[in-house]
C-alpha positions as CSV (number, residue, x, y, z in Angstrom):
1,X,123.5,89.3,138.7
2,X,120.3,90.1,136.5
3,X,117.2,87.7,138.1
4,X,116.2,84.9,135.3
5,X,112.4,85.2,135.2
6,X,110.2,83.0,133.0
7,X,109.9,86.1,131.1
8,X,113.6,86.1,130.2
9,X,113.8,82.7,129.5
10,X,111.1,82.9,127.0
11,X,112.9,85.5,125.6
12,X,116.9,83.9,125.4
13,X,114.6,80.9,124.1
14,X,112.7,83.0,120.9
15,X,116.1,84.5,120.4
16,X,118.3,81.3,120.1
17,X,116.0,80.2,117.8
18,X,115.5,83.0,115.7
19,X,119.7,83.8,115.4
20,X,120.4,80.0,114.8
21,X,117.9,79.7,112.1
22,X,119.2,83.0,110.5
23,X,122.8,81.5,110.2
24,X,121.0,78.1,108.7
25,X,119.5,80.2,105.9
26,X,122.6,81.7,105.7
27,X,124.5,78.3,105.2
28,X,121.3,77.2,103.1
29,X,121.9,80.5,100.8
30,X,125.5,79.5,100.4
31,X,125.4,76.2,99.3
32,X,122.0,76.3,97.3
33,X,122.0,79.6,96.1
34,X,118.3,79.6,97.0
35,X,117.5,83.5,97.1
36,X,114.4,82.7,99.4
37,X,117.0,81.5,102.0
38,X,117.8,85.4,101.9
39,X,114.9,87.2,102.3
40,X,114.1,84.7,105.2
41,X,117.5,85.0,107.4
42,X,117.0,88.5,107.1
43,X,113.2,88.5,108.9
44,X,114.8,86.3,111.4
45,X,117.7,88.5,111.9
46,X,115.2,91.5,112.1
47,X,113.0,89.1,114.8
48,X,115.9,88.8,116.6
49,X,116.8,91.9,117.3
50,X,113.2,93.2,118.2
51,X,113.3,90.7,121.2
52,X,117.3,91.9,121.4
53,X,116.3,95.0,122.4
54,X,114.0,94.3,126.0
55,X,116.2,91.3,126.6
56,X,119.3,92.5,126.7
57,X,119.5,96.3,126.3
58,X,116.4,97.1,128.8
59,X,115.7,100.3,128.0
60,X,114.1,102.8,130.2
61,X,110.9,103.0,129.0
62,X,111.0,99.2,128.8
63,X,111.7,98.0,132.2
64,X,107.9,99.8,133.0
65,X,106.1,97.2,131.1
66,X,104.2,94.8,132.9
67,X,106.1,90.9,132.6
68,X,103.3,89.6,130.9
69,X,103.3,92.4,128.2
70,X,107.1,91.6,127.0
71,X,106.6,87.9,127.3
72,X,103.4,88.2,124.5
73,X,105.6,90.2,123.3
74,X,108.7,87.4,122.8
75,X,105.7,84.9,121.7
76,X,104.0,86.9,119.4
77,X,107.7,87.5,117.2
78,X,108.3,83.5,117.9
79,X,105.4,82.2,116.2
80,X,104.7,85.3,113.7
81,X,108.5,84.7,112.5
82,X,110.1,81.4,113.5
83,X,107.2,79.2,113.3
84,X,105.6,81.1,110.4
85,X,108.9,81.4,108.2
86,X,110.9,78.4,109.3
87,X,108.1,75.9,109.8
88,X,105.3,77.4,107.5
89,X,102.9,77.4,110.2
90,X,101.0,80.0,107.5
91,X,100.0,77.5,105.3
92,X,100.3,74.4,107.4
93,X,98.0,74.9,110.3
94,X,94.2,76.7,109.2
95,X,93.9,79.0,112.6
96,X,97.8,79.9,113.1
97,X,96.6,83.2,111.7
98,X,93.8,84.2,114.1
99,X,96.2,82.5,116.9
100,X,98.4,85.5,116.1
101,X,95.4,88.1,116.0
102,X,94.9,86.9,119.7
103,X,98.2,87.3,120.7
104,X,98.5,90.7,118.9
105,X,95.3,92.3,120.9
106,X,96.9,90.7,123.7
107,X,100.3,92.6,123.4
108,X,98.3,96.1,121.8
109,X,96.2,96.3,125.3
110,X,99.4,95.7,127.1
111,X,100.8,98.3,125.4
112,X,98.0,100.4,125.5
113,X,97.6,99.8,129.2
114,X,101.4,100.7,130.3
115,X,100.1,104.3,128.3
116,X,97.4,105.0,130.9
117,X,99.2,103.6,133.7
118,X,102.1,106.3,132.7
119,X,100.0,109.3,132.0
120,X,98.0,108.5,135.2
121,X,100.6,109.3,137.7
122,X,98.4,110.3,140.6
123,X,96.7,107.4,140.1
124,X,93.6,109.3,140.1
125,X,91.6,107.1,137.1
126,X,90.0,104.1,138.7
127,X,91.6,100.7,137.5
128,X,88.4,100.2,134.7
129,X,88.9,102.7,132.9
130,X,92.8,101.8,132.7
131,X,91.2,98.3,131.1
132,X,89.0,100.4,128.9
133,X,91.7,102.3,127.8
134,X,93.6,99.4,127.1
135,X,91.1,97.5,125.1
136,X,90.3,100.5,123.2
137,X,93.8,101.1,122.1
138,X,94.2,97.7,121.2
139,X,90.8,97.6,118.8
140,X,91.7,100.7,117.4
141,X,94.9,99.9,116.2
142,X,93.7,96.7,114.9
143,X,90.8,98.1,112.8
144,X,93.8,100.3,111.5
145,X,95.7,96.7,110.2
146,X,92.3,95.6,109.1
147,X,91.9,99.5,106.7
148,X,95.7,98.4,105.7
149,X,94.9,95.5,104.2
150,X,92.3,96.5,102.7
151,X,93.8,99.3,101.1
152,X,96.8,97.0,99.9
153,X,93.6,94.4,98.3
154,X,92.0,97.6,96.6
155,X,95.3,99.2,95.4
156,X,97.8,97.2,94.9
157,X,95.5,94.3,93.4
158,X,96.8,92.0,96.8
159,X,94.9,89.7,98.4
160,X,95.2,90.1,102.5
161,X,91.7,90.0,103.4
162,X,91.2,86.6,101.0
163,X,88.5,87.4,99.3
164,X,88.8,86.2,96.0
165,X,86.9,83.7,94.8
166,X,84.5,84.6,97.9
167,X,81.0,85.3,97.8
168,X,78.3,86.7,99.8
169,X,79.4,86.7,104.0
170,X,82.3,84.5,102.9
171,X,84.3,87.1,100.9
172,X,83.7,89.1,104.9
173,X,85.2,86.1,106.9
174,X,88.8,86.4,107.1
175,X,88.2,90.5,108.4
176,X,85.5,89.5,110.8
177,X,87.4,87.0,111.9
178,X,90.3,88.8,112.9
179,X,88.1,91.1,114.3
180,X,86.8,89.2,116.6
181,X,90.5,87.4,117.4
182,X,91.9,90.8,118.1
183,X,88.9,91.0,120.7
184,X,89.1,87.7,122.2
185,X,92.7,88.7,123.1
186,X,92.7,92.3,124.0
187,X,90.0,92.3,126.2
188,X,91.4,89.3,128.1
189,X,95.0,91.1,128.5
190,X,93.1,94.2,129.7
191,X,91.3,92.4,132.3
192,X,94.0,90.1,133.4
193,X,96.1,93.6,133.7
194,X,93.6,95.4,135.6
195,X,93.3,92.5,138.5
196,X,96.8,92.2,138.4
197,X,97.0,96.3,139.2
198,X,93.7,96.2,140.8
199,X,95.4,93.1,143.6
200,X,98.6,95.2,144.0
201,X,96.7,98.4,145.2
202,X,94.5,96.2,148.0
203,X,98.4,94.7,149.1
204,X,99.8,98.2,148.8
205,X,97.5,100.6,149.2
């Protein structure tokens, strides 16, 4: 019998949530004929079978991820879909945004450091440069997000990085503010990681 973990009941939690709303939207669609219902159930749907995938399936390559990693990793698809779309945390609560950016450098350095731990199989690299790593990954993939959007603004007339109607450092404060989010929770993943791996070694050396 698979172990139930706080991990995996985060997870069965998110995905509940996320397949019952779904088949709401659904029921919503049916009766109203509300075409917004659609587009929603099938983001939750989609959410749901993101977390589907580590919960039940496990794949390999999965089951080498740190806990912590793949229960960000259930959060980040609970509030970014289910509290976002259901509840319209988006418009409802200022900061739910940068909350996300945290958790998203959070789950980036995880991913980044389960790389390094992977390709360093003689364990040869000391633990900070695995956190290094790790951060690095995570900040460059967000500065990538941050060159999407503003490609999207600049060609597709959109407005991601809200700056319209902004001048001077205030047309720069959504950006820099993710920016610094992304920080704030990629370097604290990467050093939570590295004690974590760092305290395993001194028990099992």
């Amino acid at each position: 019998m698979k172990k139930i973990t706080l991990t995996s009941i985060v997870g069965l939690i998110a995905f509940a949530c996320l397949v019952l709303s779904a088949l709401v939207s659904l029921i919503t669609f049916i009766s109203t004929n509300d075409s917004a219902m659609v587009l929603r159930s099938g983001k939750l749907v989609l959410g749901a079978l993101f977390i589907a995938v580590p919960l039940f399936i496990r794949p390999k390559i999965l089951r080498q991820f740190q806990p912590l990693v793949i229960t960000v990793f259930y959060l980040f698809i609970f509030f970014a879909i289910f509290c976002g779309e259901v509840f319209s945390f988006y418009s409802r609560f200022t900061h739910f945004d940068s909350f996300l950016h945290v958790l998203s450098g959070a789950l980036l350095s995880g991913v980044g450091f389960q790389i390094i731990q992977t390709l360093d199989k003689t364990k040869s690299l000391p633990i900070a440069f695995h956190v290094l790593f790790a951060f690095t990954f995570a900040m460059t993939l967000g500065a990538f997000w941050e060159m999407y959007e503003f490609t999207g603004d600049r060609l597709l007339g959109l407005n991601m990085q809200r700056f319209e109607g902004q001048v001077g450092w205030h047309a720069l404060y959504d950006t820099m503010k993710d920016i610094f989010c992304n920080t704030a929770g990629s370097l604290t993943c990467s050093i939570v990681l590295g004690l974590k791996i760092s305290s395993k070694h001194r028990t099992n050396p």
